[in-house]
PAZAPA-4460 file (N, C-alpha, C; in steps of 0.05 Angstrom, whole numbers, plus 32768, in hexadecimal, padded with zeros to 4 digits):
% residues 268
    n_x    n_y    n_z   ca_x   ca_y   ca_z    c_x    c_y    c_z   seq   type   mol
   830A   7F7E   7FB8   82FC   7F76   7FA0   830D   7F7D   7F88     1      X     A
   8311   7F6B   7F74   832B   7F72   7F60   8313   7F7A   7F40     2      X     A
   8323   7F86   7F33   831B   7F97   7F1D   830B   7F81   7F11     3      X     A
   8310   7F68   7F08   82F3   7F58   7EFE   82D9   7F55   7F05     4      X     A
   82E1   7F56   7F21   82CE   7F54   7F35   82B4   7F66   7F36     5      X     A
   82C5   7F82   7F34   82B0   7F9A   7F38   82AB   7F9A   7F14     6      X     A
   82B6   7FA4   7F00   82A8   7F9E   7EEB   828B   7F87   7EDC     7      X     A
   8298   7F75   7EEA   827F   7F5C   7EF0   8262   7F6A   7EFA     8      X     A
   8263   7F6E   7F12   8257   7F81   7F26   8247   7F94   7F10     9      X     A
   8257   7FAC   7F08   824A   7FBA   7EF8   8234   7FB0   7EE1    10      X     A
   8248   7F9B   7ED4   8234   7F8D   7EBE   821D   7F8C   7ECB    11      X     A
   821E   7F7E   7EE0   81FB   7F71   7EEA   81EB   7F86   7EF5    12      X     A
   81FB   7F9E   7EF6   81EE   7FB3   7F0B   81CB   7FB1   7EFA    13      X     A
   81B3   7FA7   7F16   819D   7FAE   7F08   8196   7FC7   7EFD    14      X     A
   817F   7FD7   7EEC   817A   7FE5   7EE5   8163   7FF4   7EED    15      X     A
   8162   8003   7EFC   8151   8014   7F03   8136   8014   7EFF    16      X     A
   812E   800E   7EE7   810F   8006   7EE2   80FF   801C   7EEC    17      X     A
   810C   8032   7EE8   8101   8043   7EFE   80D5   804E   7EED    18      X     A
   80D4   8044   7ED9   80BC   8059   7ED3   80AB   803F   7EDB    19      X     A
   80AB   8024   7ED6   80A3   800B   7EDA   8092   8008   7EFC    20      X     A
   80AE   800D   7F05   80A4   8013   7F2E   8098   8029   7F2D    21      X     A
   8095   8048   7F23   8084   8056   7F23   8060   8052   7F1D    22      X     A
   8061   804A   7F0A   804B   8045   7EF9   8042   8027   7F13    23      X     A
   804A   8012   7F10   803E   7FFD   7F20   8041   8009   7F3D    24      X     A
   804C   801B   7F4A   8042   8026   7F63   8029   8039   7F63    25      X     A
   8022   804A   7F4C   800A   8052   7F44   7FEE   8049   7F46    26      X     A
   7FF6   8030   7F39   7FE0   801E   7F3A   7FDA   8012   7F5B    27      X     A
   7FF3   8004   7F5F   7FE7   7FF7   7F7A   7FE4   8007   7F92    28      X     A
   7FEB   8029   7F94   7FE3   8030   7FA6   7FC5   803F   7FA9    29      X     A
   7FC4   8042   7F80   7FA1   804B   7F85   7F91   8031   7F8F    30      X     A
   7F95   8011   7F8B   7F84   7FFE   7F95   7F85   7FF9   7FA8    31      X     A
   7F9C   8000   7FBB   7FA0   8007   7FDA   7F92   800F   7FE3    32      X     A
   7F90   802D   7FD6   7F82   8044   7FE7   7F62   8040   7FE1    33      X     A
   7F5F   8038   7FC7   7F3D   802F   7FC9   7F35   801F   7FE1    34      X     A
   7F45   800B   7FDD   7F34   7FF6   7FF6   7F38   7FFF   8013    35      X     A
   7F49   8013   8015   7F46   801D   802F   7F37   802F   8030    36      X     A
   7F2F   803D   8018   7F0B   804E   801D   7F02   8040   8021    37      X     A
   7EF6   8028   801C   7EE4   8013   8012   7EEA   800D   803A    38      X     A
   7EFF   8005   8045   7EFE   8001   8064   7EF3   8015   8073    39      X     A
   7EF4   802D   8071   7EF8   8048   807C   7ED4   8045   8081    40      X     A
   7ECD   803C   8068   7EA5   803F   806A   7E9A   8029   807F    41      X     A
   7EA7   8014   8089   7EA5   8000   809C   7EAF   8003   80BD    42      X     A
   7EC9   8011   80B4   7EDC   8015   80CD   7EDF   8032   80D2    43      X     A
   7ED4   8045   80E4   7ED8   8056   80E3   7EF8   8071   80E7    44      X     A
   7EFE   806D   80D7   7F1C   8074   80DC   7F22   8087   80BB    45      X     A
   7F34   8098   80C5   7F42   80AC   80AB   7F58   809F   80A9    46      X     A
   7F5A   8092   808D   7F78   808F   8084   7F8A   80A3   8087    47      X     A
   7F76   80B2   8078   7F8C   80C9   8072   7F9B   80C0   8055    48      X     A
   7F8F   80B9   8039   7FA0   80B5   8025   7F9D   80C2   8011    49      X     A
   7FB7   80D6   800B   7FBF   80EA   8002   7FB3   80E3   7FE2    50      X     A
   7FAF   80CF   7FD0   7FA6   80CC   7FBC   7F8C   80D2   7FBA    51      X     A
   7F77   80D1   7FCB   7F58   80D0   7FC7   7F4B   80E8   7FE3    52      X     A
   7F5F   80F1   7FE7   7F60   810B   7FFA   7F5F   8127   7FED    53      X     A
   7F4E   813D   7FF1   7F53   8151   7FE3   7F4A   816D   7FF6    54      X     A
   7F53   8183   7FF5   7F54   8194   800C   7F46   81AE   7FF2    55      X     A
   7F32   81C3   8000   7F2F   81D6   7FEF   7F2A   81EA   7FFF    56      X     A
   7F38   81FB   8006   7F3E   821C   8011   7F33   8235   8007    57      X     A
   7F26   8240   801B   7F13   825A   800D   7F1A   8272   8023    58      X     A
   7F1E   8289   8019   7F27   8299   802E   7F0E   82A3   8039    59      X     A
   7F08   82B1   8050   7EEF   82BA   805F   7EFD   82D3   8076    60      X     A
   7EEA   82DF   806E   7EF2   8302   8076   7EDC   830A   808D    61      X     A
   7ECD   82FC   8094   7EBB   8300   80AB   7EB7   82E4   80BF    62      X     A
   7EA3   82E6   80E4   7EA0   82D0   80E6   7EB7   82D4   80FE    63      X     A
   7EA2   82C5   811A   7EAF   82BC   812E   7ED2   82BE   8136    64      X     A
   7ED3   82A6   812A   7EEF   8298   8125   7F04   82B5   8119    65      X     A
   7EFC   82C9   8101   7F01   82D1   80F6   7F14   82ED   810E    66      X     A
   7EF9   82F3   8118   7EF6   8305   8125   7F0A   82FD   8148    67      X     A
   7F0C   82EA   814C   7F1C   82D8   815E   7F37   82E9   815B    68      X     A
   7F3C   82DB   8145   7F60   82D7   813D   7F61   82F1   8137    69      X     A
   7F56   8309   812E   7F60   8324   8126   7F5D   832F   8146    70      X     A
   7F4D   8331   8158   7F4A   8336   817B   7F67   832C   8188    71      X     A
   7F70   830F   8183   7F84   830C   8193   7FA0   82FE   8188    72      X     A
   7F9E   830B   8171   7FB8   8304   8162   7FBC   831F   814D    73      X     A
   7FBB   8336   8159   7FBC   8351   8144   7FD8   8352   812E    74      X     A
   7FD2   8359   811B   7FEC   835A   8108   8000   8370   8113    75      X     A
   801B   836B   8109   8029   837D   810D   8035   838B   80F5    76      X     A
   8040   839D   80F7   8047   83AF   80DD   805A   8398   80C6    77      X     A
   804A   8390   80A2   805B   8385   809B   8050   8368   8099    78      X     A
   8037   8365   80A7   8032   8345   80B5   8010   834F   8096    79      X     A
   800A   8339   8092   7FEE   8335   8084   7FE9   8317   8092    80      X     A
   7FCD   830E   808E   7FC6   8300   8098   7FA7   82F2   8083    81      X     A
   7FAB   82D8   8083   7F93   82CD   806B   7F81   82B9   807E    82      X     A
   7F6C   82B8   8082   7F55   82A7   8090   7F4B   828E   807B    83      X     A
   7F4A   827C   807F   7F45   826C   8071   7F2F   8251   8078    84      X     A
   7F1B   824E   8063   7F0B   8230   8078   7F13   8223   805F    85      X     A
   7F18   820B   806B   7F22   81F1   8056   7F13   81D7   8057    86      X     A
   7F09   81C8   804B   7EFC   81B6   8043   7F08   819D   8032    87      X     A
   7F08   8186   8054   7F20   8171   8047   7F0F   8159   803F    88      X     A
   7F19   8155   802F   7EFD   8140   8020   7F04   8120   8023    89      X     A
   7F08   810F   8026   7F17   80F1   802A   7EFF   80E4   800C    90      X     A
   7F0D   80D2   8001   7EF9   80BB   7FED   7EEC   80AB   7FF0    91      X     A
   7ECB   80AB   7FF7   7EC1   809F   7FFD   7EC0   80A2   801F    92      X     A
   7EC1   80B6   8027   7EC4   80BE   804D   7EBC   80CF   8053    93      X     A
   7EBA   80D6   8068   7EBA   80F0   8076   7EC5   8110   806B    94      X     A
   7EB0   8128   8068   7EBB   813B   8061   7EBC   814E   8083    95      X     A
   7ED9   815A   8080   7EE1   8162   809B   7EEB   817B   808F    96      X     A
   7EE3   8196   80AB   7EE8   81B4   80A5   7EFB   81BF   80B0    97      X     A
   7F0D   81D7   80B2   7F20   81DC   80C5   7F23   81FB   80BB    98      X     A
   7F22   820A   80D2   7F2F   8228   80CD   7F4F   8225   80CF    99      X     A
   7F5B   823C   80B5   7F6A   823A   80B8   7F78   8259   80B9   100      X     A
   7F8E   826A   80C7   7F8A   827D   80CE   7FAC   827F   80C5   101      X     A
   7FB5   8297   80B1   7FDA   8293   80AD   7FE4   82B0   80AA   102      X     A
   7FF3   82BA   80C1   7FFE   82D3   80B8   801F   82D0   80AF   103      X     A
   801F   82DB   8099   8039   82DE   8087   8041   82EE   8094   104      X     A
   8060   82F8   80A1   806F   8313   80A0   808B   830A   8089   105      X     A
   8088   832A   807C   8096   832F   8068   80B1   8337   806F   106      X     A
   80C9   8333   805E   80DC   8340   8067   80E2   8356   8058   107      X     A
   80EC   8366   806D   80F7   8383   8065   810C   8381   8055   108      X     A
   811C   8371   804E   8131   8377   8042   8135   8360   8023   109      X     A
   811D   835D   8025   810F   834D   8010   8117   8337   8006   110      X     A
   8118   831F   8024   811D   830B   801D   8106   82FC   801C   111      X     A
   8105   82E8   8022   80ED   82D0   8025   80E0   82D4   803D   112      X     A
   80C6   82D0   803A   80B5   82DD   8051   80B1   82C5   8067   113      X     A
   80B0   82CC   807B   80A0   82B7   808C   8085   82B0   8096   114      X     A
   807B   829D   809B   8060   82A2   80AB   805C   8286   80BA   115      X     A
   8040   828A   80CE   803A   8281   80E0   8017   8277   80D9   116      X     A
   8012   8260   80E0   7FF7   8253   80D8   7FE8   8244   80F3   117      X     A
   7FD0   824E   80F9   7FBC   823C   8108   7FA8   822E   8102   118      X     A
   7FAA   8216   8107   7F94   820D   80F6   7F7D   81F7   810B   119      X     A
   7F6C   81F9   810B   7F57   81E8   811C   7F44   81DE   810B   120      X     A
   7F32   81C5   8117   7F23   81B8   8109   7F04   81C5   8114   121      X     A
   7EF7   81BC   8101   7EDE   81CD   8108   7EC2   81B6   8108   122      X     A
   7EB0   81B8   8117   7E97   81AE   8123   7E7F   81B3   8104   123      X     A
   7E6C   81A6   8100   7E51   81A8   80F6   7E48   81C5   80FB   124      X     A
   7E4F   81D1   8113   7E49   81EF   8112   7E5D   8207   8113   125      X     A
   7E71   81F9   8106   7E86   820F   8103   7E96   8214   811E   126      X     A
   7E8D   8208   8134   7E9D   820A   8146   7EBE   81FE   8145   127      X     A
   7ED1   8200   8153   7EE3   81FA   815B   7EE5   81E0   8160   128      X     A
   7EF8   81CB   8160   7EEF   81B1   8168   7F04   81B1   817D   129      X     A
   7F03   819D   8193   7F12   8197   81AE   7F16   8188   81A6   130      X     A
   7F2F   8171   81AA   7F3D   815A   81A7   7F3D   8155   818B   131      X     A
   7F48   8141   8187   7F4F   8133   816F   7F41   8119   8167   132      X     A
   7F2D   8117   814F   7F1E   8106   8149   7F28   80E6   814B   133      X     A
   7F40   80EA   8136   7F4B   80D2   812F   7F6C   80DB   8134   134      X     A
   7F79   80CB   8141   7F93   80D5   813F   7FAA   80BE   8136   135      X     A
   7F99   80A6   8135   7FA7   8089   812D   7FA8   808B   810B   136      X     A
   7F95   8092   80FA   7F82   8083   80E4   7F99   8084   80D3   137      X     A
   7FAB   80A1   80C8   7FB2   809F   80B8   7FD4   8090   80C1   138      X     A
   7FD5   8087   80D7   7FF0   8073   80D1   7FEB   805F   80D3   139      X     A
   7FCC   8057   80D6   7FC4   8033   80DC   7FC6   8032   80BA   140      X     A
   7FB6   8050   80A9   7FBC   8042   808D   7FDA   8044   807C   141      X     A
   7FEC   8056   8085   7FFC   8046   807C   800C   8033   8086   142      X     A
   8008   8023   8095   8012   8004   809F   7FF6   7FF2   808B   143      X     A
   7FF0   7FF5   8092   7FD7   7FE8   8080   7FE0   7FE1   8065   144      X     A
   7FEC   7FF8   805A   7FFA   7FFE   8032   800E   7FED   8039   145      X     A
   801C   7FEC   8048   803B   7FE4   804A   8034   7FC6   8053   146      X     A
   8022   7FBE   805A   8020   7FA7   8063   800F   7F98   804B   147      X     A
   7FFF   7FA1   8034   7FF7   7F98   8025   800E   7F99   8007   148      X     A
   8021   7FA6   8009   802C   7FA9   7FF9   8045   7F95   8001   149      X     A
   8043   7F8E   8017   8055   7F72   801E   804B   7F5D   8019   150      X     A
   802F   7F5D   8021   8023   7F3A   801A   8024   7F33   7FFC   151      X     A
   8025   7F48   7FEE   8028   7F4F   7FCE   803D   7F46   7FBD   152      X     A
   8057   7F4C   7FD2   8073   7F46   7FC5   807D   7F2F   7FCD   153      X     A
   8077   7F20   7FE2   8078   7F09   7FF0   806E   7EEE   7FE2   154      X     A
   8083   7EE3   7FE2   807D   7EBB   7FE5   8071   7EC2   7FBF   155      X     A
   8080   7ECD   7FAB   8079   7ECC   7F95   8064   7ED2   7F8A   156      X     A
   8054   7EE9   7F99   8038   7EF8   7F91   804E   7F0D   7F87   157      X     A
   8039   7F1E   7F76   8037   7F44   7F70   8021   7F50   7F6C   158      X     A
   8027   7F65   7F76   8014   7F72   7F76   8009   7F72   7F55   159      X     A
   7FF2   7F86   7F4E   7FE8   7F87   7F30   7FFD   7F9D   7F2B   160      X     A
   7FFB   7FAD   7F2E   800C   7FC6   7F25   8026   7FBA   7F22   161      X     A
   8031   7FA5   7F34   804B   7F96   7F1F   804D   7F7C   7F18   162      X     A
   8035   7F77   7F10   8035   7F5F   7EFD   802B   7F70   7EE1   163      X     A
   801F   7F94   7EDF   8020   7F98   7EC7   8033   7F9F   7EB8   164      X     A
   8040   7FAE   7ED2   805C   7FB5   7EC5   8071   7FAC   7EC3   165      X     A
   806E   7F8B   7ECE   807D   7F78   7EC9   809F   7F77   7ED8   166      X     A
   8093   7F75   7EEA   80A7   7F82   7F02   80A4   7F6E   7F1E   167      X     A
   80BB   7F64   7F29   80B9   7F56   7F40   80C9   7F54   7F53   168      X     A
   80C1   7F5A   7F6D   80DA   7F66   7F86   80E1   7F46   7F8E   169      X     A
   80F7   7F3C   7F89   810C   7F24   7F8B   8123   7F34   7FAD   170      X     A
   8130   7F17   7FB2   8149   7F1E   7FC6   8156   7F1F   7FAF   171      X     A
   8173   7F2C   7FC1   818B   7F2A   7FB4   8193   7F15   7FAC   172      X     A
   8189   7F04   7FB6   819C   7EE0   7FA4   8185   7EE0   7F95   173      X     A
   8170   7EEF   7F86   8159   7EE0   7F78   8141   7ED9   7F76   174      X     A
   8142   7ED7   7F9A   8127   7EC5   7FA2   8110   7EDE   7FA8   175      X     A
   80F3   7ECF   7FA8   80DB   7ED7   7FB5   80E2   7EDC   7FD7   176      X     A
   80DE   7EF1   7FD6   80E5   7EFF   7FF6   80CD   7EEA   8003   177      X     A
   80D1   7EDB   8017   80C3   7EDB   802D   80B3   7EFC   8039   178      X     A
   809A   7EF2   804C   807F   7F04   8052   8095   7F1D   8064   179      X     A
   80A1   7F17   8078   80B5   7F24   808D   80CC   7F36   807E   180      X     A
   80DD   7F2E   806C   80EC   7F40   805A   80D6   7F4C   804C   181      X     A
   80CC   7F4C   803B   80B6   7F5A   8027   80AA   7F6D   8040   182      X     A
   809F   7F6F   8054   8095   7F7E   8071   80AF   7F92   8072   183      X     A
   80C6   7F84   8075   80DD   7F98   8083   80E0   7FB2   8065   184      X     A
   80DF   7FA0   8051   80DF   7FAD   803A   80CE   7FCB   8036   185      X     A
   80B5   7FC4   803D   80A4   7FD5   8032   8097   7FEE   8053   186      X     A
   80AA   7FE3   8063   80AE   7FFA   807D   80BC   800E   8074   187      X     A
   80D3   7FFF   806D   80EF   8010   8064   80E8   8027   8052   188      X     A
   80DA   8020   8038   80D1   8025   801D   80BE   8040   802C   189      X     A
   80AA   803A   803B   8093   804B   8047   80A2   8068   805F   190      X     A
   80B3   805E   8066   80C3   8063   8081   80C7   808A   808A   191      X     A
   80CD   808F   806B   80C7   80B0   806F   80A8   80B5   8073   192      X     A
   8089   80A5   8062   8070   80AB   805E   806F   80A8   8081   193      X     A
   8078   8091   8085   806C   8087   80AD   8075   80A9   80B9   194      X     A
   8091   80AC   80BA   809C   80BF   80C7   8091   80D8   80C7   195      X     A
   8080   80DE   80B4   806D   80F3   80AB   805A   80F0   80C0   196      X     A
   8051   80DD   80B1   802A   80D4   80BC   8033   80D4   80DF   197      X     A
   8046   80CB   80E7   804F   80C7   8105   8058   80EA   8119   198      X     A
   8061   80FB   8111   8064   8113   8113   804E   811E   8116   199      X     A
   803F   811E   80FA   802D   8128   80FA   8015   8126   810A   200      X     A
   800D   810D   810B   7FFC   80FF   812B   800A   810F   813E   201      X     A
   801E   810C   8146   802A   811B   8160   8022   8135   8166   202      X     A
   8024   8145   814D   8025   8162   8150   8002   816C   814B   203      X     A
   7FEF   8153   8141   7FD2   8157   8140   7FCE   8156   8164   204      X     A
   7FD9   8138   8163   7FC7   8133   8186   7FCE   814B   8196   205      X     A
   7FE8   8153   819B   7FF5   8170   81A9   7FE2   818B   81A5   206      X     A
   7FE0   8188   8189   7FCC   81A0   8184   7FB2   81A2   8192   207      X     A
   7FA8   818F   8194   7F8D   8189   819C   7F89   8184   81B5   208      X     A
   7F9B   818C   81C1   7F98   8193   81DC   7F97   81AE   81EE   209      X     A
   7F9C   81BA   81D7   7F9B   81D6   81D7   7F82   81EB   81CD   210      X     A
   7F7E   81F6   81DF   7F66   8209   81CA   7F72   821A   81B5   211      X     A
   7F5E   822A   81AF   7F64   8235   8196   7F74   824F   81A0   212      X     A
   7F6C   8257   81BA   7F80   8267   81C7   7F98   8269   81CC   213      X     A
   7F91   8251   81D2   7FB2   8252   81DD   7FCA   824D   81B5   214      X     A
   7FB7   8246   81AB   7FC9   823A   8194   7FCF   8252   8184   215      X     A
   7FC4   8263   818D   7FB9   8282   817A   7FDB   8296   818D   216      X     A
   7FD8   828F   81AB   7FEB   829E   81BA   8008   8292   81B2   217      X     A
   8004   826F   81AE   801F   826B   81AC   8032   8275   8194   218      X     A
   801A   8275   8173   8028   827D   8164   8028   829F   8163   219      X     A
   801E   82AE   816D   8017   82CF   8177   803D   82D1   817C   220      X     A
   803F   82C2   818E   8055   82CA   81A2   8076   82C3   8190   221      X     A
   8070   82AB   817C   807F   82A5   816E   8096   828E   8186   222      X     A
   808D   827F   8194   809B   826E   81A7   80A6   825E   8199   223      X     A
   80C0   825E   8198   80D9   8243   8198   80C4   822C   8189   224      X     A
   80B7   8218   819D   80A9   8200   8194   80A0   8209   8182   225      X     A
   8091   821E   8172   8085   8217   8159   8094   820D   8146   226      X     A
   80B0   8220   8144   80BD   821A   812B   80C4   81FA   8127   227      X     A
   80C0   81E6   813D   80D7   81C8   8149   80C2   81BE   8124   228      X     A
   80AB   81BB   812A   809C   81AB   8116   80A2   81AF   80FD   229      X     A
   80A4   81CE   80F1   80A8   81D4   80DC   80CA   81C9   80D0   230      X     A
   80DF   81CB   80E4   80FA   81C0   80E4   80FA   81A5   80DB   231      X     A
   80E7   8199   80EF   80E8   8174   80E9   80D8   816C   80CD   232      X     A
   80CE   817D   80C5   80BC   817B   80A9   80D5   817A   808F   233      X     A
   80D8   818F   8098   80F2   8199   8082   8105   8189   807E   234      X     A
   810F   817B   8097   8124   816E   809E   811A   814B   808D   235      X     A
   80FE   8144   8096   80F2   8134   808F   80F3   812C   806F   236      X     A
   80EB   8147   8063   80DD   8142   804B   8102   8141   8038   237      X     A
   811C   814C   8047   812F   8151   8035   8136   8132   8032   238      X     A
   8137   8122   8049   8142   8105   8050   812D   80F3   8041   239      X     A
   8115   80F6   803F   8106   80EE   8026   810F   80E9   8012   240      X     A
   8111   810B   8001   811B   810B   7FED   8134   8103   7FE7   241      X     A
   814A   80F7   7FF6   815D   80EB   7FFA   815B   80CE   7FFE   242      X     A
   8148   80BF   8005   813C   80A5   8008   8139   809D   7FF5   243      X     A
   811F   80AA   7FDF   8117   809F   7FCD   8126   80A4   7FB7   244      X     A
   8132   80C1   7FB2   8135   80C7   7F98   8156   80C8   7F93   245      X     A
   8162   80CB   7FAC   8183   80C2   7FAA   8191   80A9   7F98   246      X     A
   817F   8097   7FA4   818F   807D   7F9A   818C   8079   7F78   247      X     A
   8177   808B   7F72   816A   8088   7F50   8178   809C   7F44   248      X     A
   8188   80AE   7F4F   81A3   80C2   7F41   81B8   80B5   7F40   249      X     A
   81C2   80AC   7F5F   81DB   8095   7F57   81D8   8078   7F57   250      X     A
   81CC   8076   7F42   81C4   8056   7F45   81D9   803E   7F4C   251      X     A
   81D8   8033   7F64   81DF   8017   7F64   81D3   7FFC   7F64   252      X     A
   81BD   7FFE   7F53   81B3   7FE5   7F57   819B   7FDA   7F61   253      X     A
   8199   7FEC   7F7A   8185   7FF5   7F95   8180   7FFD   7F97   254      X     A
   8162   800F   7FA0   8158   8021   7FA9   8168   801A   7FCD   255      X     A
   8170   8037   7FDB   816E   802D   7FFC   8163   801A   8012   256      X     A
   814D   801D   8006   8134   800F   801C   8141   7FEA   8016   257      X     A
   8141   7FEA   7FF1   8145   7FD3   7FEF   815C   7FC3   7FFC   258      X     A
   816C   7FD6   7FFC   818A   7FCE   7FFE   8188   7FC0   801C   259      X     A
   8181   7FD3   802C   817D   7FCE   804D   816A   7FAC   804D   260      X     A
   8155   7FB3   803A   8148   7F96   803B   8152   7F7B   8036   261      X     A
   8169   7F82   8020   8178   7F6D   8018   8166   7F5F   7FFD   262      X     A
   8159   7F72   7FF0   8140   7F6C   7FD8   814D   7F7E   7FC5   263      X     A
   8144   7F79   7FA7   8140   7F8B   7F95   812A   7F89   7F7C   264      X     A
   8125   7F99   7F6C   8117   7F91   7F5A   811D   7F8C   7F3E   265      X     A
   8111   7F7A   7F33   8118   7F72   7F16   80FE   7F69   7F02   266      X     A
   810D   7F62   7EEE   80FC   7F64   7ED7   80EA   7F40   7EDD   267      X     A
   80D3   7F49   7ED3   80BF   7F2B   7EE6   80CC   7F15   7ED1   268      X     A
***
């Protein structure tokens, strides 16, 4: 490519638009997530959406459960330990309970502490719950987002959130993405949230096969497999932040996802 060429190039380089896609993804993922409450009261299923989701934690110093985990998980010198019942609220859904049980050990040489967490879902009477209620809901909803946020960008629709902010996902030559690119698009775009929501299912259903015993002995003992989940989280959430927020430091033009799609966005 000779020096006109790439100068050219630069001229056209699109512009980021970056507060535009913020703000109109605001919007269209709160109208998302409404109408999937609005499903959730028909279809019984947990999205699971982190916008209209809210969790509230109270510590508890007495009580069964309480009395459980101090019997067969004793602290060791250095170790504290916090009991917790939490109350997860969905919008417009189901409110669901869960003990949650976390001993910190400190370091002696006063670095960053570590700790270990059990957590189970809990019954109408405070019992323990066996299996796992829903283990599909929250990745059926986000395919659901990603699939509505394709029919959206497709065949010369937009969504509201970017027809306010006046914003429209085009191919690279220009055009209105066909329904199948706009789909591959908004996989890509979603692709760390799936990888989450997908893990996470894994490591619920796994859990829930287990009693509270045994889940109480595995982290007691400190076994190898606990740490695997917390690794892939970490590992998860850095390649994320590398997904979304990389390409908007060194801008070329594209967000990743787009680039792979062969789409970008521009001014409507």
């Amino acid at each position: 490519m000779d020096v006109d060429t790439v100068q050219a190039s630069q001229r056209t380089l699109q512009p980021r638009l970056f507060w535009r896609r913020a703000f109109a993804f605001l919007i269209d993922m709160t109208i998302f997530q409404l109408l999937l409450a609005a499903v959730a009261l028909v279809i019984p299923l947990n999205f699971g959406m982190p916008l209209f989701q809210s969790t509230q934690c109270g510590e508890v110093t007495s009580g069964p459960l309480v009395e459980k985990v101090e019997r067969e998980w004793p602290l060791k010198p250095g170790e504290t330990r916090v009991n917790q019942i939490c109350q997860i609220t969905d919008f417009l859904g189901p409110q669901s309970t869960s003990f949650r049980t976390t001993v910190v050990t400190g370091n002696p040489e006063g670095g960053s502490a570590s700790w270990r967490s059990v957590s189970v879902g809990l019954d109408k009477n405070g019992d323990p719950i066996k299996g796992l209620e829903d283990p599909i809901g929250p990745l059926v909803g986000v395919f659901l987002v990603s699939l509505a946020f394709a029919l959206f960008s497709a065949n010369d629709r937009r969504t509201l959130g970017k027809r306010i902010l006046a914003i429209r996902v085009v191919t690279v030559e220009g055009a209105s993405p066909h329904f199948g690119k706009a789909l591959i698009r908004e996989l890509l775009k979603f692709a760390p949230w799936i990888a989450f929501v997908m893990i996470d299912s894994v490591v619920a259903v796994t859990a829930s096969h287990q009693s509270l015993e045994a889940m109480i002995q595995t982290m007691r003992n400190g076994d190898g497999a606990t740490t695997i989940p917390v690794m892939v989280g970490v590992a998860l959430t850095m390649l994320a932040l590398l997904w979304w927020f990389l390409p908007l430091i060194r801008w070329r033009g594209q967000m990743l996802y787009d680039w792979f799609a062969g789409c970008r966005v521009r001014l409507a």
